[in-house]
C-alpha positions as CSV (number, residue, x, y, z in Angstrom):
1,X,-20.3,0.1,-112.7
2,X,-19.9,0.6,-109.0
3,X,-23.6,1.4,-108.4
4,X,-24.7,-1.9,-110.5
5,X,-22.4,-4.2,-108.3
6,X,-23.6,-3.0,-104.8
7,X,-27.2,-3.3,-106.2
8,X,-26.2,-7.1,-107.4
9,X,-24.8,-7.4,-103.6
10,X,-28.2,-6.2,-102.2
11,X,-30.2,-8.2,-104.4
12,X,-28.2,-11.2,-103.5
13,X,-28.1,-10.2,-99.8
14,X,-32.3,-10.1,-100.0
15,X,-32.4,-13.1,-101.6
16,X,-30.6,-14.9,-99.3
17,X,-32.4,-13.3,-96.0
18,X,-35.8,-14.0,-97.9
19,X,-34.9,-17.9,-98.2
20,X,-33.4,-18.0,-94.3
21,X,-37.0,-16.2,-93.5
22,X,-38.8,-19.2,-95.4
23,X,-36.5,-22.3,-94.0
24,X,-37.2,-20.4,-90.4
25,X,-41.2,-20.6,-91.2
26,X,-41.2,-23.8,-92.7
27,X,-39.1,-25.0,-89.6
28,X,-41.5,-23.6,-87.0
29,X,-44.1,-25.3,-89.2
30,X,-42.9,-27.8,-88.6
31,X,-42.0,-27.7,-84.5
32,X,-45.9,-26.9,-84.7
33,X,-46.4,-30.3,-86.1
34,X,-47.6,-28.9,-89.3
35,X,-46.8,-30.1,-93.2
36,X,-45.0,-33.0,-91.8
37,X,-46.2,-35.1,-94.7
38,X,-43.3,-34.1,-97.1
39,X,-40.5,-34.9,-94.2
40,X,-38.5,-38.2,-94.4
41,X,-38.1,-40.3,-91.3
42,X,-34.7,-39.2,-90.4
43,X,-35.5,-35.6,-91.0
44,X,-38.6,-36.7,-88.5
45,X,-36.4,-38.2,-85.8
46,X,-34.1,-34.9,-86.1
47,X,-37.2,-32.7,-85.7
48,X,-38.0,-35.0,-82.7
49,X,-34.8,-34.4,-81.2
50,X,-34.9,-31.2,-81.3
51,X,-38.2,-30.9,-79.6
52,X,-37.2,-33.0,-76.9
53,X,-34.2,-31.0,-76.8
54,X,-36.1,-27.7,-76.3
55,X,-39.1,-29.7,-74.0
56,X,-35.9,-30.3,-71.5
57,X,-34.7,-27.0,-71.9
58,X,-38.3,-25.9,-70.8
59,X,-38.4,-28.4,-67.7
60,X,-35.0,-27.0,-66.4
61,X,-36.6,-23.4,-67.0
62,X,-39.5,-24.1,-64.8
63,X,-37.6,-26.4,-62.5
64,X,-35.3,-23.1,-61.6
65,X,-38.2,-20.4,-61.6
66,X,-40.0,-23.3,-59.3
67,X,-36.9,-23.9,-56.7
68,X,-36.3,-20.1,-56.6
69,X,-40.2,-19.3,-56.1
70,X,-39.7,-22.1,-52.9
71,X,-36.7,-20.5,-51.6
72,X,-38.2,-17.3,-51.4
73,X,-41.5,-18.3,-50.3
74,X,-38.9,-20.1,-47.2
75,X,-37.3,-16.9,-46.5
76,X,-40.8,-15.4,-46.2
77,X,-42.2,-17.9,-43.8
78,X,-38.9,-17.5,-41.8
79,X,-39.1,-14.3,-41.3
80,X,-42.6,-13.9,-40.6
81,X,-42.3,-17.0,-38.2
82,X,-39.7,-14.8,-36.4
83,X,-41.8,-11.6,-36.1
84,X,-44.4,-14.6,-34.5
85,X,-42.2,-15.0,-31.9
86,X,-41.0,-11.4,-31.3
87,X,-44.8,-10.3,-31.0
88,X,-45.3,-13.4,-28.6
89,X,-42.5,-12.6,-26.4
90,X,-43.8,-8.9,-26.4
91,X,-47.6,-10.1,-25.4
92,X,-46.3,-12.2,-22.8
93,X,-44.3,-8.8,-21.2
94,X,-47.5,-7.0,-21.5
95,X,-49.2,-9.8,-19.4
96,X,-46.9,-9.4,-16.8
97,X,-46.7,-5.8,-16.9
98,X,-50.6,-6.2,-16.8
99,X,-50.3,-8.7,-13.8
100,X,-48.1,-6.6,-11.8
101,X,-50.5,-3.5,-12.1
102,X,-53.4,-5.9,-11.1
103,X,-51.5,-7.0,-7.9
104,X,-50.3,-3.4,-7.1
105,X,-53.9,-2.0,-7.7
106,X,-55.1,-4.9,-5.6
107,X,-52.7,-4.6,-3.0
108,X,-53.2,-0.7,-2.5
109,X,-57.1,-1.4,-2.6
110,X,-56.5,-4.1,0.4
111,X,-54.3,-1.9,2.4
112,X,-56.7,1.3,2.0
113,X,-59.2,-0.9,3.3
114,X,-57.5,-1.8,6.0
115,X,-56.5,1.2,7.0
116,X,-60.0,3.1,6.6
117,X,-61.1,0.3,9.3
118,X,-58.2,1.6,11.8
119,X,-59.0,5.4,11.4
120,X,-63.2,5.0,11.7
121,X,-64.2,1.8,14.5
122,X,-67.5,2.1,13.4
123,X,-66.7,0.9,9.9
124,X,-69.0,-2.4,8.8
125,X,-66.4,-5.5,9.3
126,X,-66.8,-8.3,7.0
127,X,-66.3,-11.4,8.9
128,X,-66.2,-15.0,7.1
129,X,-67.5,-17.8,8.4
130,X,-65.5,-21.4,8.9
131,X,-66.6,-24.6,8.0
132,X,-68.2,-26.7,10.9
133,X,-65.3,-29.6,10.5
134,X,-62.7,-27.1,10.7
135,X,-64.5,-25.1,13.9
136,X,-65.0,-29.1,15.3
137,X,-61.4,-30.0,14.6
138,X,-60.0,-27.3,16.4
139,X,-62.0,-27.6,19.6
140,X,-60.6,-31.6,19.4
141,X,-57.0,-29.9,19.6
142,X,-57.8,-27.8,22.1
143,X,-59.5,-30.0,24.4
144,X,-56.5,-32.9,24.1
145,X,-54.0,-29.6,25.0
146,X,-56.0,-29.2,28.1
147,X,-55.9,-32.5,29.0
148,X,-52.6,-33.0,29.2
């Protein structure tokens, strides 16, 4: 007797799993816009309701996934902006470190120059040459000095 009712349990358990499995087919069917023909016009406004229902539910999805994919792609562009400025600031050090070698080597290249000439007086001299208006201006100053 035991043994017949928990079969009569199971059977009725399978049954009733077997018609939720078809109502869930029939409904998806349905969602798909499929075998609508047999469905009345409230059950058709219901089914439309729920799609809209579940088309929302989709927008807000994606509206989320969307803002969240923008926030992080902000973080990202803030932080690589900074490591643009951090590598600016450190190329414009190595200029100046490059500019103050340049002057030192420069400087140190002028003053062995200068040097050599004192030590050997038989070293060429580079002279320069001044621009006739300059040469002609400065005889004008000197010869109004001398006149007065």
């Amino acid at each position: 007797m035991f043994t017949t009712s928990y079969t009569q349990i199971w059977q009725r358990e399978a049954a009733t799993l077997k018609q939720q499995l078809q109502n869930l087919q029939e409904s998806q069917r349905h969602m798909m816009g499929e075998e609508l023909s047999g469905l009345s016009v409230r059950d058709l406004q219901g089914l439309e309701n729920q799609l809209e229902k579940s088309v929302q539910g989709i927008r807000m999805k994606k509206e989320k996934l969307l803002f969240n994919d923008i926030e992080e792609l902000k973080r990202k562009r803030n932080f690589i902006h900074q490591q643009n400025i951090e590598l600016h600031e450190k190329s414009n050090q190595i200029q100046e470190e490059n500019m103050e070698l340049y002057k030192q080597v420069y400087h140190t290249r002028d003053v062995t120059n200068v040097l050599s000439m004192a030590e050997d007086p038989h070293a060429p001299i580079q002279l320069q040459l001044s621009m006739p208006e300059q040469h002609n201006a400065n005889e004008a100053q000197m010869q109004s000095t001398n006149l007065a």
